[in-house]
C-alpha positions as CSV (number, residue, x, y, z in Angstrom):
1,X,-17.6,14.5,-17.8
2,X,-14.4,16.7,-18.0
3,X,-12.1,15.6,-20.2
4,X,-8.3,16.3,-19.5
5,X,-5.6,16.3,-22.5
6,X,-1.8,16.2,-21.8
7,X,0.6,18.4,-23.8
8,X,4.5,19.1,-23.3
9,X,6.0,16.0,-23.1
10,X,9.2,15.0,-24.9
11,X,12.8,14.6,-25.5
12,X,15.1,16.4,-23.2
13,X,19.0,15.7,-22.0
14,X,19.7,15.6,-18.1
15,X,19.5,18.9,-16.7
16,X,17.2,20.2,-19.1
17,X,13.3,21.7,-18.7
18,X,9.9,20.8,-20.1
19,X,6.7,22.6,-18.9
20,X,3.7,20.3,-18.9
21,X,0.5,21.3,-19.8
22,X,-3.2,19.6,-18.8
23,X,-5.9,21.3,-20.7
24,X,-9.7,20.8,-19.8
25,X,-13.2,20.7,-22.0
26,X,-14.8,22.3,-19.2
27,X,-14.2,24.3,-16.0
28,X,-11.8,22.9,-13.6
29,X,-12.6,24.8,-10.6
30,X,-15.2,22.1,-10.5
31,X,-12.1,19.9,-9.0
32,X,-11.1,19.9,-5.6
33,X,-7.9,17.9,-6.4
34,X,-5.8,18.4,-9.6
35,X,-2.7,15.9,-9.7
36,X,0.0,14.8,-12.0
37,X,1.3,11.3,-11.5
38,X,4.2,9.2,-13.5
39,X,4.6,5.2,-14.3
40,X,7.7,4.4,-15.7
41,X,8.2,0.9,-17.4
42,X,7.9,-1.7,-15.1
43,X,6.7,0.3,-12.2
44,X,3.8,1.1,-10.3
45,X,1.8,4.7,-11.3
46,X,2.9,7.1,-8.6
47,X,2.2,10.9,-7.5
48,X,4.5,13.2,-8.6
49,X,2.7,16.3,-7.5
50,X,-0.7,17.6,-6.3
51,X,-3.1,20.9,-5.5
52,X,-6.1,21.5,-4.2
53,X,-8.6,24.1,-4.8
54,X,-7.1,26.4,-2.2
55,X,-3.3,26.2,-4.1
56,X,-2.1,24.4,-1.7
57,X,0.7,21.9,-2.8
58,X,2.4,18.7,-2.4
59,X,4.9,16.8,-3.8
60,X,6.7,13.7,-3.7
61,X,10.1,13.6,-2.0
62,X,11.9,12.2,-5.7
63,X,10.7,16.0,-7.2
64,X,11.1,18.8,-4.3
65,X,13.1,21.5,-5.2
66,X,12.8,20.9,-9.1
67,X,8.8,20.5,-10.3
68,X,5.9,23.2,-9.6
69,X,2.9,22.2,-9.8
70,X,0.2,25.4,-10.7
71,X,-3.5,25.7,-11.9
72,X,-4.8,28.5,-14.3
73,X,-8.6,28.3,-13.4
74,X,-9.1,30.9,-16.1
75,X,-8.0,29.1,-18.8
76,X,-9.4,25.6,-17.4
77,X,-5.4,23.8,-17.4
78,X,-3.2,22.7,-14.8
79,X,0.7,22.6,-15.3
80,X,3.9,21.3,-13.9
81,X,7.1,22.9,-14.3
82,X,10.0,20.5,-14.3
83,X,13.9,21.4,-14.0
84,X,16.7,19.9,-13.6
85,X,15.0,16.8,-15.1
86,X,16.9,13.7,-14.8
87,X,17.0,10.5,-16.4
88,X,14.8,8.6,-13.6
89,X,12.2,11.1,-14.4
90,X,12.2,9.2,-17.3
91,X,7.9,7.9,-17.7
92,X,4.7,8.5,-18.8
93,X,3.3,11.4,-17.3
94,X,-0.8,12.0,-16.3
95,X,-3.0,14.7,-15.3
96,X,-6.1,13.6,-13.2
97,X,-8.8,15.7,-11.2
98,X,-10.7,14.6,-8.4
99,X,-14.1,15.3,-7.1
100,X,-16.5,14.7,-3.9
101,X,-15.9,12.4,-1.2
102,X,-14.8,10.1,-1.9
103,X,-12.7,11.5,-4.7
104,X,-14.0,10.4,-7.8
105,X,-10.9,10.7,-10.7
106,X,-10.9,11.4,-14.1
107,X,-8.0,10.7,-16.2
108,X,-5.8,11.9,-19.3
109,X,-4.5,10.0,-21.6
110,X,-0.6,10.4,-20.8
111,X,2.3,12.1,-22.6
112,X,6.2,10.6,-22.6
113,X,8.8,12.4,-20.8
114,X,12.2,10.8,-21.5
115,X,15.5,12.1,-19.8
116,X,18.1,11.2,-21.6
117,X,21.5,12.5,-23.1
């Protein structure tokens, strides 16, 4: 199994940038889905952004306009661009890539992103 390690996280005012980084043991073309999803404290896990194997992109309505999701088949990792980061941005962010139908996921292990001046 592919694993997927998180990078980029951190401490960042509102306003500011981080550029998040999902690195993978293998090949990640294998994936027909790659995601990143948040959970705050108290909340639910939710999608922050997807693509598929075809770069085709969508995000959630709370991020349009500021995050970019991409995917660097070459060197097996997935990022997300964020800007303008705010402090309800403010969660655990994870990278996860799906396979077959149904989509079978497989996880990383999270990094901390906290907004705050």
């Amino acid at each position: 199994q592919v694993q997927l390690v998180e990078s980029g996280g951190g401490l960042v005012q509102p306003g500011g940038s981080l550029r998040l980084s999902c690195a993978a043991s293998g090949s990640i073309s294998r994936f027909t889905v790659m995601g990143w999803y948040r959970q705050a404290p108290g909340k639910q896990r939710e999608l922050v952004a997807q693509i598929n194997s075809r770069d085709s992109t969508n995000y959630a309505d709370s991020v349009k306009g500021r995050f970019t999701i991409s995917r660097d088949n070459a060197k097996n990792t997935m990022y997300l661009q964020m800007n303008s980061l705010k402090p309800e941005d403010t969660a655990v962010y994870y990278c996860a890539g799906g396979i077959g139908i149904p989509v079978t996921w497989s996880w990383g292990q999270g990094t901390q992103v906290t907004v705050s001046s």
